[in-house]
mmCIF file as Biopython writes it, N, C-alpha, C and O atoms, coordinates in Angstrom:
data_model
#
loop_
_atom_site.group_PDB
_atom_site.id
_atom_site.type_symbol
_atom_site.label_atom_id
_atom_site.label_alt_id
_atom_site.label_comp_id
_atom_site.label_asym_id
_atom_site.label_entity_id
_atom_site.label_seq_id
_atom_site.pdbx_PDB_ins_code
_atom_site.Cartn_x
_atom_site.Cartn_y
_atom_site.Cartn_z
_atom_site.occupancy
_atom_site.B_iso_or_equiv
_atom_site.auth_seq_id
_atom_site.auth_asym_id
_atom_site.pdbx_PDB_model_num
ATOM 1   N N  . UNK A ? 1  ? 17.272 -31.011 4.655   1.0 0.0 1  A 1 
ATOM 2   C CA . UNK A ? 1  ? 16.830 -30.666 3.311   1.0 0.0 1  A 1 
ATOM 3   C C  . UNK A ? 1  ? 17.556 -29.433 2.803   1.0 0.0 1  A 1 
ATOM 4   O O  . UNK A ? 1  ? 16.889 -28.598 2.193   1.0 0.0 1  A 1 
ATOM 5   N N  . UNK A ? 2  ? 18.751 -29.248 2.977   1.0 0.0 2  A 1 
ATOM 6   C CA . UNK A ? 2  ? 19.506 -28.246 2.446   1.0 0.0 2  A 1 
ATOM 7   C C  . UNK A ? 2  ? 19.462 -28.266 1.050   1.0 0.0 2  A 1 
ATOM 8   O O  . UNK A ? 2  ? 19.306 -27.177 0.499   1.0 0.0 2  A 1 
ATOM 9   N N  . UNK A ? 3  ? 19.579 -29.404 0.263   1.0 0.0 3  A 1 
ATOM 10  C CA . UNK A ? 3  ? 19.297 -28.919 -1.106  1.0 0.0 3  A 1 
ATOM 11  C C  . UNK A ? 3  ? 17.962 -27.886 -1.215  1.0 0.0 3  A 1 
ATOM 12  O O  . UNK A ? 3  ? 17.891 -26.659 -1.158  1.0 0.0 3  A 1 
ATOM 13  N N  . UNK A ? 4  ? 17.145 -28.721 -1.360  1.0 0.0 4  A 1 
ATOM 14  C CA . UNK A ? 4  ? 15.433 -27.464 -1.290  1.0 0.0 4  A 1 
ATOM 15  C C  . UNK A ? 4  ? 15.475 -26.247 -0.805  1.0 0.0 4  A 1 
ATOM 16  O O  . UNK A ? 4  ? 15.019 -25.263 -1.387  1.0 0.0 4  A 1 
ATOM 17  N N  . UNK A ? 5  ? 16.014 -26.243 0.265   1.0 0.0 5  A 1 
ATOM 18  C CA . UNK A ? 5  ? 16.016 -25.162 0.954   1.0 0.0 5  A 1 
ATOM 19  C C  . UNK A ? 5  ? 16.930 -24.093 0.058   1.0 0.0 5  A 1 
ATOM 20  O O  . UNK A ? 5  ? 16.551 -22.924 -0.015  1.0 0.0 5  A 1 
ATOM 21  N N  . UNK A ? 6  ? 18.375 -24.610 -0.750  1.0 0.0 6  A 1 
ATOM 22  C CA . UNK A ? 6  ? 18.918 -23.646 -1.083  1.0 0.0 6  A 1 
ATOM 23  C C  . UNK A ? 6  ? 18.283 -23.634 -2.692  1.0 0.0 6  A 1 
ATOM 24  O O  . UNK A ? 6  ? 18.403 -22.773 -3.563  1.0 0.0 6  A 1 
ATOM 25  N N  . UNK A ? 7  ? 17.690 -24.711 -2.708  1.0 0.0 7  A 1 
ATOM 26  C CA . UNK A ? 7  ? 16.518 -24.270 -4.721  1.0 0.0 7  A 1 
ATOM 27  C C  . UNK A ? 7  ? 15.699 -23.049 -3.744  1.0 0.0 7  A 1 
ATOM 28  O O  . UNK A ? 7  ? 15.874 -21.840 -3.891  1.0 0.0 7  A 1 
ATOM 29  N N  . UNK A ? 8  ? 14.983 -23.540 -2.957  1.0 0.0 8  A 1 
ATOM 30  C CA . UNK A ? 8  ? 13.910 -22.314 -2.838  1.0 0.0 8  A 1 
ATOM 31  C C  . UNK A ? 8  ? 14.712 -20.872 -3.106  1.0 0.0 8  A 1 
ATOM 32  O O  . UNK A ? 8  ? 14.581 -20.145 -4.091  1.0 0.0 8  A 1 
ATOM 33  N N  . UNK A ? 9  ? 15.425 -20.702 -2.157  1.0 0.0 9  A 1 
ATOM 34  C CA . UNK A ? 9  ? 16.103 -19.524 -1.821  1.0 0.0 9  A 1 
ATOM 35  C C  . UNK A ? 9  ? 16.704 -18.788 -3.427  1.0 0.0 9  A 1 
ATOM 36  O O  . UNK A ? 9  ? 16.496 -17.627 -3.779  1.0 0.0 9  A 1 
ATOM 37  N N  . UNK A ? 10 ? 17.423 -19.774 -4.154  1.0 0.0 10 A 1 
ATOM 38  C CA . UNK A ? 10 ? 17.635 -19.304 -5.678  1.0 0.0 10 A 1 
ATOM 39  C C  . UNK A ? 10 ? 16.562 -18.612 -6.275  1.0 0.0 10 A 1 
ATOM 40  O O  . UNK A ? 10 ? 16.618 -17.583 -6.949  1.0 0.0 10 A 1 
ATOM 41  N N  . UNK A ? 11 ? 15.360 -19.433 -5.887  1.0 0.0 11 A 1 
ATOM 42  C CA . UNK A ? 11 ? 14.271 -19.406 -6.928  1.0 0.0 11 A 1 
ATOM 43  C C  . UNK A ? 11 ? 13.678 -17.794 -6.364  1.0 0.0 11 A 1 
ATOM 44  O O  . UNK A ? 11 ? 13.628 -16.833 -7.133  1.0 0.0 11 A 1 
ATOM 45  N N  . UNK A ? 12 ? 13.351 -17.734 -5.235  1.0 0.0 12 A 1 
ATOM 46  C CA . UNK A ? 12 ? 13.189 -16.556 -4.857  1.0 0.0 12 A 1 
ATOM 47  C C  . UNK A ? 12 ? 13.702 -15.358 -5.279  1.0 0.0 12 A 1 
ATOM 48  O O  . UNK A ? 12 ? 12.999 -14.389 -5.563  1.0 0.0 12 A 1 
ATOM 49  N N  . UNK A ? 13 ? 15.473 -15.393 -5.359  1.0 0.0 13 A 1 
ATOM 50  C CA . UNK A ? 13 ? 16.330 -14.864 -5.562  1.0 0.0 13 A 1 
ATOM 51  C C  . UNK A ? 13 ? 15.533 -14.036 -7.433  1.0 0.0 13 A 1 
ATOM 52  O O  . UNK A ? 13 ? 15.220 -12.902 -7.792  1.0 0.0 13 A 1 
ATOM 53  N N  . UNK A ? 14 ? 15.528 -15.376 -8.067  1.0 0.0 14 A 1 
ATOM 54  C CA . UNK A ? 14 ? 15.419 -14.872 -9.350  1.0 0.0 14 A 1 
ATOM 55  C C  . UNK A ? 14 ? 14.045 -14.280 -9.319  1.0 0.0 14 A 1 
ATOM 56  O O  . UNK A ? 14 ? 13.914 -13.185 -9.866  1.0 0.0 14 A 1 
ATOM 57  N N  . UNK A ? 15 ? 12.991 -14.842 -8.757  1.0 0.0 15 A 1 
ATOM 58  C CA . UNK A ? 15 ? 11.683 -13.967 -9.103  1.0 0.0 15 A 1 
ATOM 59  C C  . UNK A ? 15 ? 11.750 -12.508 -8.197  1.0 0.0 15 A 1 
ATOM 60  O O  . UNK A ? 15 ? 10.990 -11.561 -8.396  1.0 0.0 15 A 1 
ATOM 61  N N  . UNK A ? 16 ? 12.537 -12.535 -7.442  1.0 0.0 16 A 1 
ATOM 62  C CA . UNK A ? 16 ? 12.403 -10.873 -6.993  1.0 0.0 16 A 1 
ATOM 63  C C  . UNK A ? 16 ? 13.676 -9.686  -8.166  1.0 0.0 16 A 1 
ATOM 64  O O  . UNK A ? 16 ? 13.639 -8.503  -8.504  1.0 0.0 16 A 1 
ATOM 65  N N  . UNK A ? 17 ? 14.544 -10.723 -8.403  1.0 0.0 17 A 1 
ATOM 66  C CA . UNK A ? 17 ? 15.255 -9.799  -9.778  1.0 0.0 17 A 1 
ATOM 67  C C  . UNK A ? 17 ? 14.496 -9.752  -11.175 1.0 0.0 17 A 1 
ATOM 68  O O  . UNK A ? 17 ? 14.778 -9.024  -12.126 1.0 0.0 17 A 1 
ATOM 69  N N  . UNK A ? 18 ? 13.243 -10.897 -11.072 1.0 0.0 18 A 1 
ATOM 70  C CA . UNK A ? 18 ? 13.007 -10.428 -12.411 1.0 0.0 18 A 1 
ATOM 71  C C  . UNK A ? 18 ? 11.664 -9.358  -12.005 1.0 0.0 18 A 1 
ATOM 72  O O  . UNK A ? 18 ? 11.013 -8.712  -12.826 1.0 0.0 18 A 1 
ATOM 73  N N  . UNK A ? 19 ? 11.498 -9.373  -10.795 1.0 0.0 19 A 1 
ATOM 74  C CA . UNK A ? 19 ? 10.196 -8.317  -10.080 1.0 0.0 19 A 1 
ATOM 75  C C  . UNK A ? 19 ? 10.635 -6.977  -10.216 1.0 0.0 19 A 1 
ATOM 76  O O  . UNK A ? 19 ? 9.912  -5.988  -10.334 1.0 0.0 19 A 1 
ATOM 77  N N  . UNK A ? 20 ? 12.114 -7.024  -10.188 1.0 0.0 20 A 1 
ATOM 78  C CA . UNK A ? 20 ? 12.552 -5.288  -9.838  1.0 0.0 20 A 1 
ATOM 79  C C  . UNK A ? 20 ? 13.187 -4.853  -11.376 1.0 0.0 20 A 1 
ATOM 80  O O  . UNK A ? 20 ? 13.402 -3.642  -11.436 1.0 0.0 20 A 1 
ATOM 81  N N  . UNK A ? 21 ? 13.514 -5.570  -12.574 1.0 0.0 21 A 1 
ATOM 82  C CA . UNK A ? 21 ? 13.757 -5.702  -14.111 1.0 0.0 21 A 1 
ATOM 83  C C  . UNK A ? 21 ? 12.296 -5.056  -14.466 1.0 0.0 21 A 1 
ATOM 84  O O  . UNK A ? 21 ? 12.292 -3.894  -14.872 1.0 0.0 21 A 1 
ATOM 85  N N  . UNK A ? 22 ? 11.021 -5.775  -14.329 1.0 0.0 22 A 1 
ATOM 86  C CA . UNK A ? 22 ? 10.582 -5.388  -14.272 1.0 0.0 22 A 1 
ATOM 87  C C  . UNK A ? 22 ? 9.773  -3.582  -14.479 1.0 0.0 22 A 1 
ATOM 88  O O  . UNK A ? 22 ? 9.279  -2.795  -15.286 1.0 0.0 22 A 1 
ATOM 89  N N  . UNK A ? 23 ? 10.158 -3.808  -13.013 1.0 0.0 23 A 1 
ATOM 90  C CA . UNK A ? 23 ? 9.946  -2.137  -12.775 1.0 0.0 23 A 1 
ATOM 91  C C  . UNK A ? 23 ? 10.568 -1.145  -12.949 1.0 0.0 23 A 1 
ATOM 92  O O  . UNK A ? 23 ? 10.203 0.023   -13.078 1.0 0.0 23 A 1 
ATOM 93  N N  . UNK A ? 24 ? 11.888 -1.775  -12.955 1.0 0.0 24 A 1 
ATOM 94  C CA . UNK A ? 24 ? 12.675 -0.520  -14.030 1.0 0.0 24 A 1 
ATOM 95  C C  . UNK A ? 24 ? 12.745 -0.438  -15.566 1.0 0.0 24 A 1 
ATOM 96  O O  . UNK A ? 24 ? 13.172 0.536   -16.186 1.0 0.0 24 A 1 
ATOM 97  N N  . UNK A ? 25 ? 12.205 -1.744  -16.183 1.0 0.0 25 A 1 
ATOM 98  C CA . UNK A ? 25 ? 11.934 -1.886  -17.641 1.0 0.0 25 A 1 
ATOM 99  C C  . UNK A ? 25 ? 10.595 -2.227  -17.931 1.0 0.0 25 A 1 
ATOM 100 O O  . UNK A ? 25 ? 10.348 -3.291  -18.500 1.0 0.0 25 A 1 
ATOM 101 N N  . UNK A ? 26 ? 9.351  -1.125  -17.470 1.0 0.0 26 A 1 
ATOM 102 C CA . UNK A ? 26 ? 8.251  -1.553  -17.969 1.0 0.0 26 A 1 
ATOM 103 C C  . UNK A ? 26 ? 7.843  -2.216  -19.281 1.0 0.0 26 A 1 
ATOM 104 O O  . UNK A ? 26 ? 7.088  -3.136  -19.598 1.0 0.0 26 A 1 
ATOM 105 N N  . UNK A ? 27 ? 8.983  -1.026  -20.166 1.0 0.0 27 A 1 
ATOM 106 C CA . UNK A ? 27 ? 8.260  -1.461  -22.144 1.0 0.0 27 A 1 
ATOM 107 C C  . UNK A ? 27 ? 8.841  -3.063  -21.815 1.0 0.0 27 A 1 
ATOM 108 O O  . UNK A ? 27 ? 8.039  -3.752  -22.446 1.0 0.0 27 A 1 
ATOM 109 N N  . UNK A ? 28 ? 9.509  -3.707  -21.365 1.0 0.0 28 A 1 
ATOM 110 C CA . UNK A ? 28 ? 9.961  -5.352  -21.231 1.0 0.0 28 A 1 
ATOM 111 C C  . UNK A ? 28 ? 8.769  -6.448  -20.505 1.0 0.0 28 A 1 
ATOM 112 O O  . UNK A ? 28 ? 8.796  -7.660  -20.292 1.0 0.0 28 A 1 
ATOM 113 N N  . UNK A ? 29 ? 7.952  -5.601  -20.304 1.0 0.0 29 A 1 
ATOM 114 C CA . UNK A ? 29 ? 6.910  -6.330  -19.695 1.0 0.0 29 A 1 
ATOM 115 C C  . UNK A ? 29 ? 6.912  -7.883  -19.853 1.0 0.0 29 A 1 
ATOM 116 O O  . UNK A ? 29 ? 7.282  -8.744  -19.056 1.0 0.0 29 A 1 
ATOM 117 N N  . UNK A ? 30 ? 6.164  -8.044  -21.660 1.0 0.0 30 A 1 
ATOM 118 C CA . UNK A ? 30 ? 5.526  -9.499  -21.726 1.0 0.0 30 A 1 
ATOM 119 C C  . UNK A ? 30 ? 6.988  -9.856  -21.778 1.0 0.0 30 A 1 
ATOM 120 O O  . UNK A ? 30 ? 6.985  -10.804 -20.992 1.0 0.0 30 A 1 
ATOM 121 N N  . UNK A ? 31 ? 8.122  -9.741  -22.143 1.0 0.0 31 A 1 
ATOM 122 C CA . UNK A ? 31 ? 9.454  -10.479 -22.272 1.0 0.0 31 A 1 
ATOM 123 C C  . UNK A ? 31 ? 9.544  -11.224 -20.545 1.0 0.0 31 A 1 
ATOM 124 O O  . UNK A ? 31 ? 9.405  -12.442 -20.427 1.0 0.0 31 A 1 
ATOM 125 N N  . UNK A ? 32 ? 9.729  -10.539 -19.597 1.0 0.0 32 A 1 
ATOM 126 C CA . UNK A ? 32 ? 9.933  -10.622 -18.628 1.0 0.0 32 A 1 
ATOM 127 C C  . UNK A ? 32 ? 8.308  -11.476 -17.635 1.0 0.0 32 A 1 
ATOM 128 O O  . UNK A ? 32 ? 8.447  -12.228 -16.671 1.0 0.0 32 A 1 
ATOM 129 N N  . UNK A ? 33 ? 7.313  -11.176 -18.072 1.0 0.0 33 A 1 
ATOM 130 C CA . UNK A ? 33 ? 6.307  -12.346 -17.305 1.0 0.0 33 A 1 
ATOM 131 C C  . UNK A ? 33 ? 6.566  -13.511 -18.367 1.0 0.0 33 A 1 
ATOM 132 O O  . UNK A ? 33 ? 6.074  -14.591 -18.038 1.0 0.0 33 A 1 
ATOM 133 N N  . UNK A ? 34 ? 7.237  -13.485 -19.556 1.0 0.0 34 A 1 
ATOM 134 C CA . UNK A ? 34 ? 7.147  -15.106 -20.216 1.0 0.0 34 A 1 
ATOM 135 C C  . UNK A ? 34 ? 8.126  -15.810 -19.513 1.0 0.0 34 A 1 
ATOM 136 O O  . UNK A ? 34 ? 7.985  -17.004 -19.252 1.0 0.0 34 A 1 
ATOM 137 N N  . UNK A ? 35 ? 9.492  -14.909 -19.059 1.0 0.0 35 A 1 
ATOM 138 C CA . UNK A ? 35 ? 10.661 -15.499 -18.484 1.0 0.0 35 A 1 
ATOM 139 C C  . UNK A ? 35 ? 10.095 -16.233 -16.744 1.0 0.0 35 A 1 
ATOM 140 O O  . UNK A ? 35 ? 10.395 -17.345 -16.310 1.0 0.0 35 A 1 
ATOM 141 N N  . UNK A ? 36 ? 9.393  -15.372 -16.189 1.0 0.0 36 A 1 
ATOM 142 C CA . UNK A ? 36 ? 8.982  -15.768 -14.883 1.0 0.0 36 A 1 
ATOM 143 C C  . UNK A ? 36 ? 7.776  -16.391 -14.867 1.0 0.0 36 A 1 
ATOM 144 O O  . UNK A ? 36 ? 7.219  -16.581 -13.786 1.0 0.0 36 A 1 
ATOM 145 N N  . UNK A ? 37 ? 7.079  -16.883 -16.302 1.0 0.0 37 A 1 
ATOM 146 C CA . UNK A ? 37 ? 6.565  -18.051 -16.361 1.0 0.0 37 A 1 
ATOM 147 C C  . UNK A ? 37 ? 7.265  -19.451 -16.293 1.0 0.0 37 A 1 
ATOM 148 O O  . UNK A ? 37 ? 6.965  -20.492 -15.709 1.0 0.0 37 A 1 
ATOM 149 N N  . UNK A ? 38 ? 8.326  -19.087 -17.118 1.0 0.0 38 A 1 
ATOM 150 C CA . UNK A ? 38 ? 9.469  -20.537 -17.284 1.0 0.0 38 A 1 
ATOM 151 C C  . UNK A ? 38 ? 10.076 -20.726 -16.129 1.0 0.0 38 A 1 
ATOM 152 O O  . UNK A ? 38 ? 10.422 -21.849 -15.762 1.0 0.0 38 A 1 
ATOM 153 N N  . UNK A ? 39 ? 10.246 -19.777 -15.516 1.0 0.0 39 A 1 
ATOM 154 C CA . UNK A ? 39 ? 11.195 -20.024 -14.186 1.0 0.0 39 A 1 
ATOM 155 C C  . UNK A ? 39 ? 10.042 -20.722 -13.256 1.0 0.0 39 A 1 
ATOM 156 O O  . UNK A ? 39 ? 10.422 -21.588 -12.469 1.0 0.0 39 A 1 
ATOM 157 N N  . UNK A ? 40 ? 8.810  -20.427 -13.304 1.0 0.0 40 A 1 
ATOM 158 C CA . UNK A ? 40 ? 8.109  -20.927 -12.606 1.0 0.0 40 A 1 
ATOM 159 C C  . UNK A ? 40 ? 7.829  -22.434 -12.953 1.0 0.0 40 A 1 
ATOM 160 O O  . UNK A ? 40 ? 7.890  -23.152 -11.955 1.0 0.0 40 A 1 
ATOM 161 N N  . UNK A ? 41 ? 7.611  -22.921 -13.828 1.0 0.0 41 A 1 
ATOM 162 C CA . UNK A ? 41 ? 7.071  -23.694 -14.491 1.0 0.0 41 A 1 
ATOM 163 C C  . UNK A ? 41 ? 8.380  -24.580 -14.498 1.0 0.0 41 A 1 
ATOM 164 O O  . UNK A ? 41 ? 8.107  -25.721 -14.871 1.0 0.0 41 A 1 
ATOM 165 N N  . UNK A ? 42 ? 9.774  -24.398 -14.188 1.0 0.0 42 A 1 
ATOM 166 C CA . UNK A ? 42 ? 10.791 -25.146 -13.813 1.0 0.0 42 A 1 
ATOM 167 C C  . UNK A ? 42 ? 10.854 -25.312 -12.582 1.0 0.0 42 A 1 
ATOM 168 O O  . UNK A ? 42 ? 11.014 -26.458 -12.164 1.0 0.0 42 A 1 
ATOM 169 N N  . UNK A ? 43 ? 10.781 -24.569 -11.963 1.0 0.0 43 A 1 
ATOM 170 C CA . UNK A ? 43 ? 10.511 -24.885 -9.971  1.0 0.0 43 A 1 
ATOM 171 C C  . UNK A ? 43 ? 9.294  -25.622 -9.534  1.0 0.0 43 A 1 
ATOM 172 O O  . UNK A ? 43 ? 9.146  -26.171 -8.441  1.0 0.0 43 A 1 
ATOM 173 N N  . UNK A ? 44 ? 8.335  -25.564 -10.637 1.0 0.0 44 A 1 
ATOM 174 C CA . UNK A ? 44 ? 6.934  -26.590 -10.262 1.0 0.0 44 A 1 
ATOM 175 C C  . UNK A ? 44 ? 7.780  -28.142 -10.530 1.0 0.0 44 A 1 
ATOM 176 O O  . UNK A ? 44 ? 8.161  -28.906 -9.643  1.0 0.0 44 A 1 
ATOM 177 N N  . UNK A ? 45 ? 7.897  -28.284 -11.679 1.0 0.0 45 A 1 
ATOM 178 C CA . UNK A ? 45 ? 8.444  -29.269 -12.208 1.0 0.0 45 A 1 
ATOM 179 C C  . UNK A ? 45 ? 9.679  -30.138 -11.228 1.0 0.0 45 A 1 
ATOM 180 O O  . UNK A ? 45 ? 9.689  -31.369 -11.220 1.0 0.0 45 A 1 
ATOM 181 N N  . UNK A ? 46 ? 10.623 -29.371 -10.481 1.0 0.0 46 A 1 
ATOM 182 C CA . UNK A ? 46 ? 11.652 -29.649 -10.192 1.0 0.0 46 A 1 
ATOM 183 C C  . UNK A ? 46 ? 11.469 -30.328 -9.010  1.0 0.0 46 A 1 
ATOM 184 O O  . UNK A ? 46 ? 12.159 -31.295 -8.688  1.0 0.0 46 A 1 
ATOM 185 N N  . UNK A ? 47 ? 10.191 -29.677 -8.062  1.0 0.0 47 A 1 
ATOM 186 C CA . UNK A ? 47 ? 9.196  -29.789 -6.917  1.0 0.0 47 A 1 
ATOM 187 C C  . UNK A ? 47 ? 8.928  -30.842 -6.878  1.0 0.0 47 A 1 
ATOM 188 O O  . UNK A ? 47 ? 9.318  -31.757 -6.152  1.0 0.0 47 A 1 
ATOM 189 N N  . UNK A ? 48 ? 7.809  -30.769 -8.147  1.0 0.0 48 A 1 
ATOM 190 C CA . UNK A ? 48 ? 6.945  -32.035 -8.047  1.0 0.0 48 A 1 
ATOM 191 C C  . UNK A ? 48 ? 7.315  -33.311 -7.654  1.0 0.0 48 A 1 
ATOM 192 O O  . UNK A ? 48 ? 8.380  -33.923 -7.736  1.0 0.0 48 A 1 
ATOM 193 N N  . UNK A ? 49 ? 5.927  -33.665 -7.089  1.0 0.0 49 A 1 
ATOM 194 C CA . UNK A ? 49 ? 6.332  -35.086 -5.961  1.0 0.0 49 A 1 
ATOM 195 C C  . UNK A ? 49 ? 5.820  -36.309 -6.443  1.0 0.0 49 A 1 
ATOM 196 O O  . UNK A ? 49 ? 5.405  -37.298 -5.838  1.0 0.0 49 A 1 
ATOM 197 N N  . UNK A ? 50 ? 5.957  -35.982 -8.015  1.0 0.0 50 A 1 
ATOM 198 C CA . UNK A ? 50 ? 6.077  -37.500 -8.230  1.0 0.0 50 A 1 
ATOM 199 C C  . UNK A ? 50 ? 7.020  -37.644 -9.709  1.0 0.0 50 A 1 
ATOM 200 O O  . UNK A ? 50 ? 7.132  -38.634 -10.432 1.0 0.0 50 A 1 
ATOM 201 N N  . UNK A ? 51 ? 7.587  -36.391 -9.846  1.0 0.0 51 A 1 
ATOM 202 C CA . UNK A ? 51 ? 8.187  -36.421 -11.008 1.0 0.0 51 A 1 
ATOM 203 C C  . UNK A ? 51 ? 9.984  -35.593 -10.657 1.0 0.0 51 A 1 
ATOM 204 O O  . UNK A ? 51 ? 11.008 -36.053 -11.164 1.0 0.0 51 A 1 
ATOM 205 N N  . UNK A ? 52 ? 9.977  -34.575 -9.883  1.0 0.0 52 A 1 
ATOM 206 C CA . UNK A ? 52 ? 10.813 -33.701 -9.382  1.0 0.0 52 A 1 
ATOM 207 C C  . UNK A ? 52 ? 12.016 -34.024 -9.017  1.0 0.0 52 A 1 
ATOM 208 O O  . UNK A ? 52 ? 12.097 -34.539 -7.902  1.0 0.0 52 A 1 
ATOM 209 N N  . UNK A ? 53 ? 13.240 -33.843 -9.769  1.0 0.0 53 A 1 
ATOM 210 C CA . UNK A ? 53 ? 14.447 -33.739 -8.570  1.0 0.0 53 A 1 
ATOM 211 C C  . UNK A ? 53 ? 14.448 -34.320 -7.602  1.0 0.0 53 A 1 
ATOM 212 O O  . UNK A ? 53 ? 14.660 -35.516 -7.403  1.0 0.0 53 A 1 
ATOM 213 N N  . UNK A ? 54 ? 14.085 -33.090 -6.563  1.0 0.0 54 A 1 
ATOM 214 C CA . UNK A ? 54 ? 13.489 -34.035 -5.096  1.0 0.0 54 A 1 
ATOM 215 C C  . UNK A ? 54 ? 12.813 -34.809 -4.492  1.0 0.0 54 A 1 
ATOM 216 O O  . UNK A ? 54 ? 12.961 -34.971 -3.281  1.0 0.0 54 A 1 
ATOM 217 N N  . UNK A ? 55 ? 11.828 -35.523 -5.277  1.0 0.0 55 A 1 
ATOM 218 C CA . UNK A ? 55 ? 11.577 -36.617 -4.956  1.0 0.0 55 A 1 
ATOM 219 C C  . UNK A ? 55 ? 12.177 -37.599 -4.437  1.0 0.0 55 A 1 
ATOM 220 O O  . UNK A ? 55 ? 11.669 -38.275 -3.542  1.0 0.0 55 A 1 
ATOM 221 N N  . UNK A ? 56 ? 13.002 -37.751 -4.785  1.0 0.0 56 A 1 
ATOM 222 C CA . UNK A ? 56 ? 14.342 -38.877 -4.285  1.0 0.0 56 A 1 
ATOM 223 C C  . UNK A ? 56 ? 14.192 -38.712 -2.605  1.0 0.0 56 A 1 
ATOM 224 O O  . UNK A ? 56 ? 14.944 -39.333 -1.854  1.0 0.0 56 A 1 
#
């Protein structure tokens, strides 16, 4: 499962850069939890096991 394995690892990648954006750009707050809503809400999607990418 090297594909998944290397989505996870991306996905990680981006929610800990948008974790540390973040904290060095507090006034960016809601900009930055709407972005790591979408990012989330694309990795659910991409997941999902009956609709997802990987399903296959």
């Amino acid at each position: 499962m090297g594909a998944i394995d290397d989505f996870d690892g991306r996905f990680t990648n981006v929610i800990d850069h948008l974790e540390n954006l973040h904290r060095l750009n507090p006034h960016l707050e809601y900009n930055i939890v709407l972005i790591t809503e979408y990012v989330n809400t694309i990795y659910n999607v991409t997941m999902d096991s009956t609709e997802g990418i990987f399903y296959l």
